[in-house]
VOGU-3710 file (C-alpha; in Angstrom, 3 decimals, decimal comma):
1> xxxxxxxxxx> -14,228/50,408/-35,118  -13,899/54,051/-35,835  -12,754/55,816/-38,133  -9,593/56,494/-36,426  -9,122/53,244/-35,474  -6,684/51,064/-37,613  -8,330/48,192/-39,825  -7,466/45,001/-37,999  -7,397/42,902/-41,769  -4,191/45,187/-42,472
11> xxxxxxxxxx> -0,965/43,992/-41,478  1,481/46,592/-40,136  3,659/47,988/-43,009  6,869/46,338/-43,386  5,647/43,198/-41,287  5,678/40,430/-44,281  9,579/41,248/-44,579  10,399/41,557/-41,340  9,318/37,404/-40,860  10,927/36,536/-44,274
21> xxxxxxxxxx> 14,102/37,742/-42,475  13,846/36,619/-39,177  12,845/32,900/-40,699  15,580/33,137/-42,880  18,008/33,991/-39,410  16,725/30,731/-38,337  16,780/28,587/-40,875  19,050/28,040/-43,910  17,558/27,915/-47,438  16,893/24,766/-48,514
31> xxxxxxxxxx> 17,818/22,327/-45,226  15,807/20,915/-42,587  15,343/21,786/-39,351  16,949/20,578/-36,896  19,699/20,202/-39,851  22,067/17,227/-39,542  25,442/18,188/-38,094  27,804/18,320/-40,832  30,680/15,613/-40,702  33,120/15,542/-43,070
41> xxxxxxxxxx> 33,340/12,534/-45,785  35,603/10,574/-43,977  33,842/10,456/-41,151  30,387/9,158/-43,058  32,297/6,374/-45,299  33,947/5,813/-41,651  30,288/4,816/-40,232  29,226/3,504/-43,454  32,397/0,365/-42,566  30,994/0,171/-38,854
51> xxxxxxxxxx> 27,609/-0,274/-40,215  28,573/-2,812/-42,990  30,646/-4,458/-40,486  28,174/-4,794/-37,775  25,905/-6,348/-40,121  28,115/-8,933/-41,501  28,805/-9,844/-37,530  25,712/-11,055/-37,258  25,442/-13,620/-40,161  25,784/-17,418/-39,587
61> xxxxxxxxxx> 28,395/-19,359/-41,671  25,365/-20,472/-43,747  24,113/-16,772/-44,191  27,146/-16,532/-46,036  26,357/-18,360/-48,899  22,786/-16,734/-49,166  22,270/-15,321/-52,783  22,527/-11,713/-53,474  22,899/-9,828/-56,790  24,772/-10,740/-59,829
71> xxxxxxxxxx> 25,125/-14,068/-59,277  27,172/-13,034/-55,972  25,848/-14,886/-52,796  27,178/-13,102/-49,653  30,701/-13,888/-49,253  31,217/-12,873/-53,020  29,547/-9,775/-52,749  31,964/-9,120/-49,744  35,163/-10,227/-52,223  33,649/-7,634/-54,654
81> xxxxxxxxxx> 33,868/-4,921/-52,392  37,483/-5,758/-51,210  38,417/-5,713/-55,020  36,534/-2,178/-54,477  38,610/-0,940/-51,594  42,148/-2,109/-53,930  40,758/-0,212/-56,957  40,493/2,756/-54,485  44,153/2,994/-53,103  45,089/2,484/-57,073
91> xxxxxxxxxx> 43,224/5,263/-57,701  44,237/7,225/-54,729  48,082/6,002/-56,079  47,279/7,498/-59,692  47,294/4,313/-61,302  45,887/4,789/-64,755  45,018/1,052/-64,779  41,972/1,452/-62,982  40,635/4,915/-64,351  38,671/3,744/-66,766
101> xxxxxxxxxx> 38,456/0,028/-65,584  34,917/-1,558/-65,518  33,832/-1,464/-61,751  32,425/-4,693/-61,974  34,622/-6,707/-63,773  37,691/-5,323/-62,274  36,513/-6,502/-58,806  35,620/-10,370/-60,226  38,480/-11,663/-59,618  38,426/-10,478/-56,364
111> xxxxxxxxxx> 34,756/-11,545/-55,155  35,782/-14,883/-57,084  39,034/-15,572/-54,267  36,865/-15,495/-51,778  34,538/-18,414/-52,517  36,333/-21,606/-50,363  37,418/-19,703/-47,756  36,321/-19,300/-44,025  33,570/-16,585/-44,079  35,603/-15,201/-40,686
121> xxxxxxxxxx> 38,578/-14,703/-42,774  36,389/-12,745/-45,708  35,025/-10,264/-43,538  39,225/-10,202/-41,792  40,218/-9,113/-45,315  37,074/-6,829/-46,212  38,215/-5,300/-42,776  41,508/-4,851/-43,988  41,041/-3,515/-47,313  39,049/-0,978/-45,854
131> xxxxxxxxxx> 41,674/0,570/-42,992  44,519/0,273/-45,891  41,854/3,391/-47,312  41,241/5,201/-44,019  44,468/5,240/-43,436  45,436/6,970/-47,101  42,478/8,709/-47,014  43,153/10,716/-44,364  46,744/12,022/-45,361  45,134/12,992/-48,452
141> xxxxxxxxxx> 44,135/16,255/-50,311  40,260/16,350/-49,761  40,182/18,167/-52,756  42,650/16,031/-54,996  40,913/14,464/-58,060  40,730/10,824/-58,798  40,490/8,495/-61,523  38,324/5,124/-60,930  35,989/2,960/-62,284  35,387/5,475/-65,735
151> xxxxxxxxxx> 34,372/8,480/-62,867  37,151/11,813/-62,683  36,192/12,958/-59,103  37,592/14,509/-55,776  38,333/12,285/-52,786  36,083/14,152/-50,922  33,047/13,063/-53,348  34,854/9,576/-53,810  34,455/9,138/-50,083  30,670/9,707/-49,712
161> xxxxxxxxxx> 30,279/7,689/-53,084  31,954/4,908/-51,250  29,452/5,488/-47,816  26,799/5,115/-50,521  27,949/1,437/-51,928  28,305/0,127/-48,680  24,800/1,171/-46,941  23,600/0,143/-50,100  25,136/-3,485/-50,280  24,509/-3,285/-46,829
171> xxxxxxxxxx> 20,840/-3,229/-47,358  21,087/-5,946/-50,194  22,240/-8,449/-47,709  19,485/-7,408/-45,269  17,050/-7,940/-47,858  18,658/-11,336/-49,160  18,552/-12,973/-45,590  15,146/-11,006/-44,082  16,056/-8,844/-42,133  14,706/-5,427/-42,371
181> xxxxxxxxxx> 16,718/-2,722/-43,903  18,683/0,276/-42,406  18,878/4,111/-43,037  22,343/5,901/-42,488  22,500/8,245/-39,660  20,887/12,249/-40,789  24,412/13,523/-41,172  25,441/10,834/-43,695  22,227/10,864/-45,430  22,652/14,333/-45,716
191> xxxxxxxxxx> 25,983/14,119/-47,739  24,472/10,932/-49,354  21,294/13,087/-50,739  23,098/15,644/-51,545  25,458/13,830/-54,197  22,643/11,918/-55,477  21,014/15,405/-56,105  23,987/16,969/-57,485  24,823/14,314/-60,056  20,932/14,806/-61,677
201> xxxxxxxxxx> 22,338/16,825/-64,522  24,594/13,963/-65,396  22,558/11,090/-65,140  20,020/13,363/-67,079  22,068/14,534/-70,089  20,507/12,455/-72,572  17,355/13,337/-72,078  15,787/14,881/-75,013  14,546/18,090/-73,450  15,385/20,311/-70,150
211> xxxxxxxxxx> 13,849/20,746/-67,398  14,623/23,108/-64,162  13,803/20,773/-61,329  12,891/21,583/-57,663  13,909/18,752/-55,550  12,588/18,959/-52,072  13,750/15,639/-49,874  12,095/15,379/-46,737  12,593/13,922/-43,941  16,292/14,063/-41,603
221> xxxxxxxxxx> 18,890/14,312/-44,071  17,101/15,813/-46,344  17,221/19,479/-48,068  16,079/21,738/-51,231  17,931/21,627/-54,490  17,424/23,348/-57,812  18,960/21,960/-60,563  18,683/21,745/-64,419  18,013/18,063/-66,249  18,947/17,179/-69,550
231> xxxxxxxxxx> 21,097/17,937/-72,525  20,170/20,821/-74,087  19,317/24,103/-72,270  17,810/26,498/-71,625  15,157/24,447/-69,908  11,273/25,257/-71,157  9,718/23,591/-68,904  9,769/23,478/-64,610  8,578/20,739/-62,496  8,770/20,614/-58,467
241> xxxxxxxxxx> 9,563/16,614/-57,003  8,671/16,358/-53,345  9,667/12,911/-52,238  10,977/10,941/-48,826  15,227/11,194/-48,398  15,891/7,990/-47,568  13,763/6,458/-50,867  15,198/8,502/-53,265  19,050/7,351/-51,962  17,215/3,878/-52,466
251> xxxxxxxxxx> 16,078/5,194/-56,024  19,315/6,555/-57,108  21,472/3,084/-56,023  18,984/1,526/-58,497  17,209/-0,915/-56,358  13,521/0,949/-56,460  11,624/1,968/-59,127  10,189/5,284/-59,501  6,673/3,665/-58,934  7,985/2,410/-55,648
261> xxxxxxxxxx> 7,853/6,087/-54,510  5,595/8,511/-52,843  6,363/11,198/-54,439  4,135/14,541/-54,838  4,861/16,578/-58,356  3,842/20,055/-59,813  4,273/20,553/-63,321  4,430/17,888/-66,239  4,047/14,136/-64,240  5,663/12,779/-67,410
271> xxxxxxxxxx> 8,599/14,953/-67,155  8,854/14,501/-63,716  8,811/10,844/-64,204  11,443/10,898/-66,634  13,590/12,892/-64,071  13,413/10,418/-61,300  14,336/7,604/-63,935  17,461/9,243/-64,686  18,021/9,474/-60,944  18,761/5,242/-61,384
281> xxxxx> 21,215/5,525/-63,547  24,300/6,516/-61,011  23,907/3,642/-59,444  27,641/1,553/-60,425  26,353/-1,936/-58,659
//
Protein backbone atom coordinates (compact mmCIF):
# COMPACT_ATOMS: atom_id res chain seq x y z
CA UNK A 1 0.00 0.00 0.00
CA UNK A 2 1.15 3.43 -0.90
CA UNK A 3 0.83 6.30 0.25
CA UNK A 4 -1.82 7.25 -2.07
CA UNK A 5 -3.56 4.33 -1.67
CA UNK A 6 -6.63 4.37 0.74
CA UNK A 7 -6.23 2.38 4.17
CA UNK A 8 -8.31 -0.73 3.70
CA UNK A 9 -9.15 -0.77 7.93
CA UNK A 10 -11.18 2.58 7.10
CA UNK A 11 -14.63 2.32 6.17
CA UNK A 12 -15.86 4.76 3.50
CA UNK A 13 -17.27 7.95 5.16
CA UNK A 14 -20.86 7.93 5.64
CA UNK A 15 -21.02 3.98 5.25
CA UNK A 16 -22.10 3.03 9.06
CA UNK A 17 -25.35 5.25 8.36
CA UNK A 18 -26.03 4.37 5.19
CA UNK A 19 -26.69 0.36 6.63
CA UNK A 20 -28.46 1.73 9.79
CA UNK A 21 -30.93 3.08 7.16
CA UNK A 22 -31.18 0.61 4.70
CA UNK A 23 -31.72 -2.14 7.76
CA UNK A 24 -34.10 0.01 9.17
CA UNK A 25 -36.04 0.06 5.31
CA UNK A 26 -36.17 -3.56 5.89
CA UNK A 27 -37.04 -4.18 9.04
CA UNK A 28 -39.29 -2.47 11.62
CA UNK A 29 -37.92 -1.56 15.08
CA UNK A 30 -38.55 -3.92 17.44
CA UNK A 31 -40.41 -7.04 15.34
CA UNK A 32 -39.16 -10.08 13.87
CA UNK A 33 -38.43 -10.96 10.69
CA UNK A 34 -40.42 -12.45 8.71
CA UNK A 35 -43.06 -10.47 11.07
CA UNK A 36 -46.41 -12.19 11.63
CA UNK A 37 -49.15 -10.82 9.38
CA UNK A 38 -51.23 -8.65 11.40
CA UNK A 39 -54.94 -9.89 11.92
CA UNK A 40 -57.18 -8.03 13.68
CA UNK A 41 -58.53 -9.22 17.31
CA UNK A 42 -61.41 -10.81 16.12
CA UNK A 43 -59.88 -12.79 13.92
CA UNK A 44 -57.20 -14.27 16.73
CA UNK A 45 -60.03 -14.88 19.57
CA UNK A 46 -61.81 -16.35 16.25
CA UNK A 47 -58.87 -19.11 15.98
CA UNK A 48 -58.37 -19.16 19.58
CA UNK A 49 -62.54 -20.98 19.55
CA UNK A 50 -61.38 -23.28 16.53
CA UNK A 51 -58.43 -24.27 18.49
CA UNK A 52 -60.28 -24.79 21.86
CA UNK A 53 -62.87 -26.49 19.95
CA UNK A 54 -60.78 -28.86 18.05
CA UNK A 55 -59.28 -29.92 21.17
CA UNK A 56 -62.31 -30.64 23.10
CA UNK A 57 -63.36 -32.89 19.80
CA UNK A 58 -61.01 -35.12 20.55
CA UNK A 59 -61.73 -36.05 24.25
CA UNK A 60 -63.56 -39.30 25.23
CA UNK A 61 -66.70 -39.03 27.47
CA UNK A 62 -64.33 -40.13 30.29
CA UNK A 63 -61.71 -37.34 29.38
CA UNK A 64 -64.37 -35.24 30.44
CA UNK A 65 -64.33 -35.77 33.89
CA UNK A 66 -60.41 -35.60 34.04
CA UNK A 67 -59.32 -33.04 36.80
CA UNK A 68 -58.12 -29.67 35.90
CA UNK A 69 -57.67 -26.53 38.04
CA UNK A 70 -59.70 -25.26 40.84
CA UNK A 71 -61.36 -28.11 41.65
CA UNK A 72 -62.87 -27.98 37.92
CA UNK A 73 -62.43 -31.38 36.05
CA UNK A 74 -62.99 -30.81 32.28
CA UNK A 75 -66.54 -30.36 31.67
CA UNK A 76 -66.56 -27.68 34.55
CA UNK A 77 -63.80 -25.86 33.31
CA UNK A 78 -65.80 -25.77 29.95
CA UNK A 79 -69.14 -24.43 32.11
CA UNK A 80 -66.69 -21.78 33.47
CA UNK A 81 -65.85 -20.47 30.30
CA UNK A 82 -69.52 -20.37 28.99
CA UNK A 83 -70.30 -18.31 32.24
CA UNK A 84 -67.18 -16.33 30.61
CA UNK A 85 -68.63 -15.83 27.18
CA UNK A 86 -72.31 -14.48 29.18
CA UNK A 87 -70.24 -12.10 31.34
CA UNK A 88 -68.86 -10.84 27.95
CA UNK A 89 -72.14 -9.93 26.02
CA UNK A 90 -73.15 -8.26 29.64
CA UNK A 91 -70.32 -6.38 29.37
CA UNK A 92 -70.52 -5.71 25.73
CA UNK A 93 -74.51 -4.73 26.82
CA UNK A 94 -73.13 -2.20 29.58
CA UNK A 95 -74.39 -4.10 32.33
CA UNK A 96 -72.86 -2.70 35.46
CA UNK A 97 -73.54 -6.07 37.16
CA UNK A 98 -70.61 -7.64 35.87
CA UNK A 99 -67.99 -4.67 35.91
CA UNK A 100 -66.62 -5.28 38.87
CA UNK A 101 -67.91 -8.93 39.37
CA UNK A 102 -65.30 -11.54 40.53
CA UNK A 103 -64.31 -13.52 37.29
CA UNK A 104 -64.30 -16.58 39.04
CA UNK A 105 -67.09 -16.65 41.12
CA UNK A 106 -69.38 -15.06 38.71
CA UNK A 107 -68.81 -17.98 36.27
CA UNK A 108 -69.51 -20.86 39.27
CA UNK A 109 -72.66 -21.16 38.79
CA UNK A 110 -72.18 -21.64 35.39
CA UNK A 111 -69.25 -24.37 35.34
CA UNK A 112 -71.49 -25.89 38.27
CA UNK A 113 -74.79 -26.52 35.50
CA UNK A 114 -72.80 -28.34 33.58
CA UNK A 115 -71.81 -31.26 35.82
CA UNK A 116 -74.76 -34.18 34.90
CA UNK A 117 -75.03 -33.37 31.60
CA UNK A 118 -73.92 -35.08 28.27
CA UNK A 119 -70.32 -33.82 27.66
CA UNK A 120 -71.68 -33.44 23.71
CA UNK A 121 -74.19 -31.04 24.90
CA UNK A 122 -71.36 -28.93 27.09
CA UNK A 123 -69.15 -28.34 24.35
CA UNK A 124 -73.01 -27.54 22.07
CA UNK A 125 -73.44 -24.73 24.62
CA UNK A 126 -69.64 -23.60 25.01
CA UNK A 127 -70.12 -23.44 21.11
CA UNK A 128 -72.95 -21.35 21.48
CA UNK A 129 -71.95 -18.95 23.99
CA UNK A 130 -69.13 -18.23 21.97
CA UNK A 131 -70.97 -17.27 18.34
CA UNK A 132 -73.66 -15.21 20.60
CA UNK A 133 -69.95 -12.98 21.03
CA UNK A 134 -68.72 -13.17 17.44
CA UNK A 135 -71.67 -12.22 16.37
CA UNK A 136 -71.83 -8.84 18.79
CA UNK A 137 -68.42 -8.52 18.49
CA UNK A 138 -68.28 -7.79 15.18
CA UNK A 139 -71.05 -4.98 14.95
CA UNK A 140 -69.14 -3.41 17.59
CA UNK A 141 -66.90 -0.27 18.09
CA UNK A 142 -63.32 -1.83 18.19
CA UNK A 143 -62.48 0.95 20.15
CA UNK A 144 -65.56 1.07 22.63
CA UNK A 145 -64.55 0.51 26.30
CA UNK A 146 -65.81 -2.22 28.49
CA UNK A 147 -66.48 -3.03 31.93
CA UNK A 148 -65.84 -6.84 33.13
CA UNK A 149 -64.53 -8.87 35.61
CA UNK A 150 -62.94 -5.50 37.77
CA UNK A 151 -60.85 -4.66 34.14
CA UNK A 152 -62.08 -1.00 32.15
CA UNK A 153 -60.80 -1.98 28.63
CA UNK A 154 -61.52 -1.66 24.78
CA UNK A 155 -63.12 -4.54 22.88
CA UNK A 156 -60.34 -4.64 20.81
CA UNK A 157 -57.95 -5.56 23.93
CA UNK A 158 -60.99 -7.57 25.48
CA UNK A 159 -60.84 -9.72 22.38
CA UNK A 160 -57.15 -10.78 22.43
CA UNK A 161 -57.54 -11.10 26.35
CA UNK A 162 -60.21 -13.58 25.56
CA UNK A 163 -57.73 -15.53 22.65
CA UNK A 164 -55.41 -15.60 25.67
CA UNK A 165 -57.90 -17.59 28.25
CA UNK A 166 -58.79 -19.96 25.81
CA UNK A 167 -55.19 -21.14 24.39
CA UNK A 168 -54.45 -21.03 27.84
CA UNK A 169 -57.29 -23.37 29.24
CA UNK A 170 -56.69 -24.96 26.16
CA UNK A 171 -53.29 -26.00 27.21
CA UNK A 172 -54.55 -26.90 30.83
CA UNK A 173 -56.64 -29.63 29.43
CA UNK A 174 -53.73 -30.85 27.27
CA UNK A 175 -51.67 -31.03 30.21
CA UNK A 176 -54.48 -32.66 32.50
CA UNK A 177 -55.08 -35.62 29.98
CA UNK A 178 -51.19 -35.90 28.38
CA UNK A 179 -51.20 -34.65 25.60
CA UNK A 180 -48.60 -32.23 24.64
CA UNK A 181 -49.35 -28.60 24.58
CA UNK A 182 -49.99 -26.08 21.68
CA UNK A 183 -48.64 -22.58 20.65
CA UNK A 184 -51.12 -20.10 18.86
CA UNK A 185 -50.37 -19.36 15.34
CA UNK A 186 -47.29 -16.16 14.97
CA UNK A 187 -50.01 -13.67 14.22
CA UNK A 188 -51.99 -14.40 17.42
CA UNK A 189 -49.00 -14.77 19.49
CA UNK A 190 -48.01 -11.64 18.26
CA UNK A 191 -51.13 -9.72 19.62
CA UNK A 192 -50.98 -12.18 22.62
CA UNK A 193 -47.19 -10.94 23.50
CA UNK A 194 -47.82 -7.83 22.88
CA UNK A 195 -50.67 -7.30 25.62
CA UNK A 196 -48.83 -9.33 28.01
CA UNK A 197 -45.94 -6.78 27.41
CA UNK A 198 -48.03 -3.81 27.53
CA UNK A 199 -49.81 -4.56 30.78
CA UNK A 200 -46.02 -4.85 32.67
CA UNK A 201 -46.47 -1.43 34.17
CA UNK A 202 -49.67 -2.58 35.76
CA UNK A 203 -48.94 -5.79 37.04
CA UNK A 204 -45.68 -3.98 38.26
CA UNK A 205 -47.06 -0.95 40.15
CA UNK A 206 -46.41 -2.14 43.48
CA UNK A 207 -43.18 -2.77 43.19
CA UNK A 208 -41.09 -0.77 45.45
CA UNK A 209 -38.70 0.73 42.94
CA UNK A 210 -38.63 1.40 38.93
CA UNK A 211 -37.09 -0.01 36.53
CA UNK A 212 -36.91 0.79 32.54
CA UNK A 213 -37.12 -2.67 31.08
CA UNK A 214 -36.01 -3.95 27.61
CA UNK A 215 -38.10 -6.84 26.70
CA UNK A 216 -36.85 -8.68 23.71
CA UNK A 217 -39.26 -11.96 22.91
CA UNK A 218 -37.89 -14.15 20.47
CA UNK A 219 -38.97 -16.40 18.47
CA UNK A 220 -42.34 -15.97 15.71
CA UNK A 221 -44.59 -13.74 17.40
CA UNK A 222 -42.32 -12.16 19.12
CA UNK A 223 -40.95 -8.34 19.15
CA UNK A 224 -38.96 -5.50 21.25
CA UNK A 225 -40.66 -3.49 23.92
CA UNK A 226 -39.47 -0.80 26.28
CA UNK A 227 -41.39 -0.17 29.07
CA UNK A 228 -41.17 1.25 32.66
CA UNK A 229 -41.99 -1.21 35.92
CA UNK A 230 -43.15 -0.15 39.09
CA UNK A 231 -44.78 2.56 41.10
CA UNK A 232 -42.77 5.28 41.48
CA UNK A 233 -40.71 6.87 38.64
CA UNK A 234 -38.38 8.01 37.33
CA UNK A 235 -36.78 4.61 37.06
CA UNK A 236 -32.88 4.42 38.48
CA UNK A 237 -32.15 1.50 37.40
CA UNK A 238 -32.30 -0.47 33.58
CA UNK A 239 -32.32 -4.08 33.00
CA UNK A 240 -32.60 -5.89 29.40
CA UNK A 241 -34.94 -9.53 29.59
CA UNK A 242 -34.27 -11.67 26.56
CA UNK A 243 -36.57 -14.63 26.81
CA UNK A 244 -38.60 -17.28 24.34
CA UNK A 245 -42.40 -15.72 23.16
CA UNK A 246 -44.29 -18.48 23.62
CA UNK A 247 -42.90 -19.06 27.55
CA UNK A 248 -43.38 -15.80 28.64
CA UNK A 249 -47.39 -15.93 27.31
CA UNK A 250 -47.07 -19.23 29.48
CA UNK A 251 -45.46 -16.99 32.32
CA UNK A 252 -47.87 -14.22 32.21
CA UNK A 253 -51.25 -16.77 32.31
CA UNK A 254 -49.55 -17.86 35.57
CA UNK A 255 -48.91 -21.45 34.94
CA UNK A 256 -44.79 -21.21 34.87
CA UNK A 257 -42.61 -19.89 37.16
CA UNK A 258 -39.97 -17.51 36.37
CA UNK A 259 -37.39 -20.37 37.10
CA UNK A 260 -39.14 -22.37 34.44
CA UNK A 261 -37.58 -19.90 31.94
CA UNK A 262 -34.56 -19.46 29.82
CA UNK A 263 -34.18 -16.27 30.03
CA UNK A 264 -30.81 -14.15 29.38
CA UNK A 265 -30.62 -10.67 31.59
CA UNK A 266 -28.28 -7.54 31.64
CA UNK A 267 -28.43 -5.43 34.52
CA UNK A 268 -29.59 -6.27 38.20
CA UNK A 269 -30.75 -10.38 38.00
CA UNK A 270 -32.73 -9.51 41.14
CA UNK A 271 -34.57 -6.77 39.54
CA UNK A 272 -35.03 -8.57 36.60
CA UNK A 273 -36.43 -11.37 38.54
CA UNK A 274 -38.79 -9.31 40.27
CA UNK A 275 -40.01 -8.02 36.80
CA UNK A 276 -40.87 -11.34 35.36
CA UNK A 277 -42.79 -12.16 38.72
CA UNK A 278 -45.00 -9.35 38.22
CA UNK A 279 -45.48 -10.60 34.67
CA UNK A 280 -47.83 -13.62 36.68
CA UNK A 281 -49.94 -11.55 38.10
CA UNK A 282 -52.41 -10.73 34.92
CA UNK A 283 -53.21 -13.93 34.75
CA UNK A 284 -57.45 -13.86 35.88
CA UNK A 285 -57.68 -17.97 35.93
Amino acid sequence: MTAADPDPRVLPAGLRDRVLAASLRARAVGRPVPDAPEIPPAEAFSRAVSAFEAALSFLSDDEWGTPVLRGLDVQGLVGHLIGVEDDVQRALAADPEVAGASHVESTQSAATAQATRPPARTRADWRAAVDRTLDRVRSADSRAQVALHGLRLSVRTLLVVRAFELWTHENDIRQAVGWAPSVPDPSTLRLMTDLAARLLPLAGATLDDSVDVHLVLTGPGGGTWDVTVGGHPPATEAVAIVTDAVGFCRLAANRIAPADLDVSVTGDPGRAAAVLATAATLALD
